[in-house]
C-alpha positions, -999 to +999 in steps of 0.1 A: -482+668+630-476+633+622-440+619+614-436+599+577-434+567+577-398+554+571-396+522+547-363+507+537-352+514+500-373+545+498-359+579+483-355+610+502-342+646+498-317+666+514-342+698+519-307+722+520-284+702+500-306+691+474-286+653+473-310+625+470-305+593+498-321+559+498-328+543+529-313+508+534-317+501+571-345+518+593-347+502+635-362+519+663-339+548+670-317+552+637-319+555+596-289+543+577-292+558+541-263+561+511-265+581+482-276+571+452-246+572+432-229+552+463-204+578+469-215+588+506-232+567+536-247+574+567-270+565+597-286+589+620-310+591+649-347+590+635-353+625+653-323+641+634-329+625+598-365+639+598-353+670+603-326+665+572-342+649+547-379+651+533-395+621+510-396+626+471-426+620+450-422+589+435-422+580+401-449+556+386-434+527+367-447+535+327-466+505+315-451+485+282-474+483+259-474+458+233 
């Protein structure tokens, strides 16, 4: 099974909680995340946020059209 790849300012899911994170600092070992709404912030081991959180489907930007 291959791990996702963690990108800063991507959107994840709690998969118990159902609270939605975006990732603001990703190194070697840890993720530091906050939620979108800024009311809660966190960092974790890589390891123990995979197992916490799952990425969302992202939405496509809709085009303007003139």
């Amino acid at each position: 099974m291959t791990t996702p790849a963690i990108t800063v300012t991507s959107r994840w899911q709690s998969k118990r909680l159902g609270i939605e994170v975006r990732v603001s600092r990703v190194t070697i070992r840890t993720v530091s995340y906050r939620t979108l709404d800024f009311t809660f912030y966190g960092t974790l081991p890589q390891w123990q946020f995979l197992q916490v959180f799952q990425p969302t489907k992202g939405k496509k930007k809709q085009r303007r059209t003139a």
